[in-house]
C-alpha positions in Angstrom: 0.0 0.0 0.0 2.9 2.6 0.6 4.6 2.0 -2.6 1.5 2.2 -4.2 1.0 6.0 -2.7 4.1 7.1 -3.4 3.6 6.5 -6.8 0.3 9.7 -6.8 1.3 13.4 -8.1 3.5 14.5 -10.6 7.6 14.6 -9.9 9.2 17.5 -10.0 10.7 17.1 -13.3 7.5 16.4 -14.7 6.0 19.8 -13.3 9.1 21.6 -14.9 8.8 19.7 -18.1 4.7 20.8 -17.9 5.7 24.7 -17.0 7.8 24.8 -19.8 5.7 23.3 -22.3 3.3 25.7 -21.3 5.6 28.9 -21.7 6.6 27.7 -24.8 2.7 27.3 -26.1 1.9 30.8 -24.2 4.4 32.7 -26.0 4.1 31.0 -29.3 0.0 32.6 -28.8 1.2 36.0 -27.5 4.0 35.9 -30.4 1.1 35.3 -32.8 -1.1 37.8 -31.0 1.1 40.3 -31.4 2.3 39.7 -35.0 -1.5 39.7 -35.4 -2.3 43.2 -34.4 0.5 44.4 -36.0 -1.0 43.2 -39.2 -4.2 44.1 -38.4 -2.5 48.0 -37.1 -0.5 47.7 -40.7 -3.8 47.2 -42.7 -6.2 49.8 -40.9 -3.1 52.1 -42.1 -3.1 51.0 -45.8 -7.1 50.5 -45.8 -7.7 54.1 -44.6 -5.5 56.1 -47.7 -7.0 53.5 -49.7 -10.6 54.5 -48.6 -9.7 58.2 -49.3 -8.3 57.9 -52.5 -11.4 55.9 -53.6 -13.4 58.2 -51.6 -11.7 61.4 -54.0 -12.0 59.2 -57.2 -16.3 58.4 -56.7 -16.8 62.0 -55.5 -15.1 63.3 -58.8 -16.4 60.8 -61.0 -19.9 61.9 -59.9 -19.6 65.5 -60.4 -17.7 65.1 -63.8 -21.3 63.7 -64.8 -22.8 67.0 -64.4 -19.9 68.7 -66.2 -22.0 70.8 -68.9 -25.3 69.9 -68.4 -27.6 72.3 -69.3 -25.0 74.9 -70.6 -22.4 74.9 -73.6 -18.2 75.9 -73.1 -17.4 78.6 -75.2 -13.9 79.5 -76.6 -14.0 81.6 -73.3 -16.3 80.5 -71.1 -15.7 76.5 -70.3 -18.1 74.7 -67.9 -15.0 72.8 -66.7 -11.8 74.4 -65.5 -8.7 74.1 -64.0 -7.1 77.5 -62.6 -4.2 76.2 -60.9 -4.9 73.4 -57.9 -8.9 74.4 -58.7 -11.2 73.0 -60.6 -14.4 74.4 -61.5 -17.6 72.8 -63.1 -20.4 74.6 -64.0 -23.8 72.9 -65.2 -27.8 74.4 -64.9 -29.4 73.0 -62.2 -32.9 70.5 -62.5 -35.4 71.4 -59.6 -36.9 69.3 -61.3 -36.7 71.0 -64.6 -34.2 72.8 -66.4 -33.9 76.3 -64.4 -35.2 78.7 -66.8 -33.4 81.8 -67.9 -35.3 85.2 -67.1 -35.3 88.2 -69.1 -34.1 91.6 -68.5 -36.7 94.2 -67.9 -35.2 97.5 -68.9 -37.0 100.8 -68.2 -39.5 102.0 -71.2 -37.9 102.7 -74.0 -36.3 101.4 -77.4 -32.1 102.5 -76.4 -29.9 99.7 -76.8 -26.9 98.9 -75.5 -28.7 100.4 -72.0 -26.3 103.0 -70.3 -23.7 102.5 -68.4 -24.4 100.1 -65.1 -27.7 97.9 -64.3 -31.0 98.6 -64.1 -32.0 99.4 -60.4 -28.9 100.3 -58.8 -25.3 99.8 -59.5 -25.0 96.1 -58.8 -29.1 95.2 -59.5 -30.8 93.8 -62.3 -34.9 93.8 -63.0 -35.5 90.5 -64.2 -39.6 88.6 -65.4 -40.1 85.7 -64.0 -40.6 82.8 -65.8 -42.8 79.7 -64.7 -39.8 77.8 -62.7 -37.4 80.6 -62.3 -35.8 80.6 -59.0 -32.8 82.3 -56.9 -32.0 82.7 -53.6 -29.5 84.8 -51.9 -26.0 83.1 -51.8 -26.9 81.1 -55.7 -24.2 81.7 -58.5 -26.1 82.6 -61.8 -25.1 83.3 -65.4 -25.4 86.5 -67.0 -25.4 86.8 -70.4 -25.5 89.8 -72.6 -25.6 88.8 -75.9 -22.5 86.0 -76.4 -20.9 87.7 -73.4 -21.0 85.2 -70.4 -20.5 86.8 -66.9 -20.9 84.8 -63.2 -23.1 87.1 -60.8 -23.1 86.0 -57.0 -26.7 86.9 -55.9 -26.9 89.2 -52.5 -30.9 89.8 -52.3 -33.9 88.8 -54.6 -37.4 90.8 -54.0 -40.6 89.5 -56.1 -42.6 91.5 -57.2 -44.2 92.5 -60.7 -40.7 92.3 -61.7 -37.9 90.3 -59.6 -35.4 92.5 -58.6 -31.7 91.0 -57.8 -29.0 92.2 -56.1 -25.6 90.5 -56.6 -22.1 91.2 -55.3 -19.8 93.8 -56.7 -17.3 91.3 -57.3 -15.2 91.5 -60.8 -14.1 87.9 -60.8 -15.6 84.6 -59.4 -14.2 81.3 -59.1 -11.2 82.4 -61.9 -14.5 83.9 -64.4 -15.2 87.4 -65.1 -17.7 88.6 -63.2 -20.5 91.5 -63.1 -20.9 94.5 -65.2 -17.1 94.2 -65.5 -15.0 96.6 -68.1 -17.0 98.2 -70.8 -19.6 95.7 -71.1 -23.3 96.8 -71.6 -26.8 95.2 -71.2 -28.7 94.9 -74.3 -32.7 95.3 -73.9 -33.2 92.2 -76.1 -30.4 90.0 -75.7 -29.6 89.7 -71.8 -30.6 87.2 -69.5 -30.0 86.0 -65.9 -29.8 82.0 -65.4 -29.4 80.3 -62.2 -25.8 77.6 -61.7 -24.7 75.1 -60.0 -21.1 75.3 -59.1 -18.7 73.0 -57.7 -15.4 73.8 -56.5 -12.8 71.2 -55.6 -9.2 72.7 -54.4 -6.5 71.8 -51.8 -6.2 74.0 -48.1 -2.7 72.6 -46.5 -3.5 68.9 -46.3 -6.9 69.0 -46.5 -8.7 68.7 -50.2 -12.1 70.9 -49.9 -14.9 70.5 -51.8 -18.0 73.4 -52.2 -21.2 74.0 -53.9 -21.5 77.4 -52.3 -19.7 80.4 -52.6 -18.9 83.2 -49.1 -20.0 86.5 -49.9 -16.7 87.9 -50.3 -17.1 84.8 -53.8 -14.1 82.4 -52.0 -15.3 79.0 -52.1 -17.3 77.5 -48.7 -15.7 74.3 -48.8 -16.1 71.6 -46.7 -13.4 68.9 -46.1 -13.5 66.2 -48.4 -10.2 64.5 -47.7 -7.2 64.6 -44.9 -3.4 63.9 -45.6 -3.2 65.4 -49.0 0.7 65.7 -50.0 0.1 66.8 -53.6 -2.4 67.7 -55.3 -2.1 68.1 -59.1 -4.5 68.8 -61.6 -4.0 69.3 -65.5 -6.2 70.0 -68.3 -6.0 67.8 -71.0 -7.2 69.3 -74.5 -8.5 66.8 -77.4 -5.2 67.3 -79.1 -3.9 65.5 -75.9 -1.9 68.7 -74.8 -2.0 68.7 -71.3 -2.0 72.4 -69.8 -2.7 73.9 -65.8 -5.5 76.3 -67.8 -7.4 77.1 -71.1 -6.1 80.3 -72.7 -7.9 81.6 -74.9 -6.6 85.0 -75.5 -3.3 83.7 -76.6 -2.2 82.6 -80.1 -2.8 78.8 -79.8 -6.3 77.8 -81.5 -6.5 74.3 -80.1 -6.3 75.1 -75.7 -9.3 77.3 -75.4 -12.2 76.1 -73.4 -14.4 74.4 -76.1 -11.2 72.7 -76.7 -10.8 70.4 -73.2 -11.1 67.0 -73.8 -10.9 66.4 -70.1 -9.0 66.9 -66.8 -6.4 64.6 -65.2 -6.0 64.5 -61.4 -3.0 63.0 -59.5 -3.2 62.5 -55.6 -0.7 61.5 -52.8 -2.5 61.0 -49.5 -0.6 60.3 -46.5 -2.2 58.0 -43.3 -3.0 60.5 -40.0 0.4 59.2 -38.4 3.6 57.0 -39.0 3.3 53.1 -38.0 5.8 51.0 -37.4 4.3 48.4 -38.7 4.1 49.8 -42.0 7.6 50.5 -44.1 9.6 50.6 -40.8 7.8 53.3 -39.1 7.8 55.5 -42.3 4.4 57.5 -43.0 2.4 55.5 -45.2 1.6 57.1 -48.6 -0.5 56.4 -51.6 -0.4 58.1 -55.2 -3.5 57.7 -57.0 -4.6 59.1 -60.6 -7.4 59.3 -62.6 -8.4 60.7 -65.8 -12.1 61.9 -67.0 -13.2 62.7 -69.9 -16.8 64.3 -69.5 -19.7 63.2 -71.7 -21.5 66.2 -72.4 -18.0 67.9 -73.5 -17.7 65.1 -76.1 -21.8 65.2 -77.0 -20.7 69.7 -77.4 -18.2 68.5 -79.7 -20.1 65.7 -81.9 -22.8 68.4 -82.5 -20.4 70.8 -84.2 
């Protein structure tokens, strides 16, 4: 009976052979553990430029659609632009339908060109008002005075038996002429106030803003569409496949006006929020991306020449 107790439990070396067995399978776990969550650390790195630069590429991609609508490009007067690190696209809005252009109501009479300035004050126009027509203070509108094209950024609008508007005194918006600029005259037959929709991308530091509204001083109310933007490079591309950072259209070259942009093509670096060492040995993780769009209703302008 006493050998037979002696021989219950475990014998020292068997405990020590046990403890280290077990070490060895808890650190082979923790070493996996770890190398896990590094992984895991490395990929929410990568995963979150990725997102961004997809993020950038739908959110162009679905204002490039718009590029146009509604409106033509002139040699002068493009409804996509690059001035720069901004890009400007221009298009009529739908609310539902097309927004209407309204007529200039001049004072009685048959003189034309009108005199020198607007109609009811120095920076206000007296418009009818056509079944749909709409603006609101803060909306970017189109004045045109015979093939002149001007942008007016409206202040005030009071109905009445004619709609009087009241727009900034600016004499440039978004990189376009703006206003009652320079010589230019209204004609009582041939000017016309239409309402826009804008859309402004451009790059503040390393954040890449996006608005649809303009500030009353006419800068750009962005809001931030992106963090961790490095560089930020935007090129016109024109159907002779020039490339070019604007249109010019006063210069000698007949092929890089407006109505000659086949396009724009955008090339991003975004940078993760902070430097991992999980990812390229601690270095801050960067991403270029680059895309190219060619707008249809700039290619339907161009088919119906």
């Amino acid at each position: 009976m006493r050998k037979h107790m002696n021989r219950l439990g475990f014998t020292m070396v068997e405990l020590l052979i046990a403890l280290v067995m077990g070490v060895i399978v808890l650190a082979a776990a923790l070493s996996f553990g770890v190398s896990t969550m590094r992984t895991m650390e490395g990929n929410s790195v990568r995963e979150a430029v990725y997102r961004n630069g997809r993020f950038i590429g739908m959110s162009l991609e679905r204002d490039m659609q718009t590029v146009g609508v509604g409106i033509a490009s002139t040699v002068s007067f493009g409804t996509l632009a690059v001035w720069g690190d901004t890009i400007v696209i221009l298009a009529v809005p739908f609310e539902p339908e097309q927004a209407p252009p309204a007529d200039l109501v001049p004072a009685a009479g048959t003189d034309t060109p009108l005199p020198s300035g607007a109609t009811c004050g120095t920076y206000c126009l007296n418009l009818d008002k056509p079944k749909g027509f709409t603006l609101e203070p803060g909306d970017l509108a189109r004045l045109q005075v015979n093939d002149e094209r001007r942008l007016i950024l409206v202040n005030s609008v009071k109905p009445g038996a004619t709609w009087t508007v009241e727009f900034g005194p600016h004499s440039s918006l978004v990189h376009y002429t703006a206003g009652l600029t320079g010589d230019l005259l209204l004609d009582r037959y041939s000017t016309f106030v239409q309402k826009l929709d804008v859309v402004v991308y451009y790059r503040d530091g390393d954040k890449l803003m996006r608005a649809e509204k303009l500030n009353p001083d006419g800068t750009p109310a962005g809001e931030v569409l992106a963090y961790g933007i490095q560089e930020w490079d935007v090129k016109m591309v024109f159907t002779d496949l020039d490339e070019g950072d604007q249109g010019l259209p006063l210069d000698t070259d007949p092929t890089n006006d407006f109505d000659d942009i086949l396009g724009i093509r955008v090339r991003v670096v975004a940078a993760a929020d902070r430097p991992s060492r999980n990812v390229r040995t601690g270095d801050l993780f960067t991403k270029e991306f680059e895309w190219q769009f060619s707008p249809r209703n700039l290619m339907y302008e161009r088919n119906r020449l």
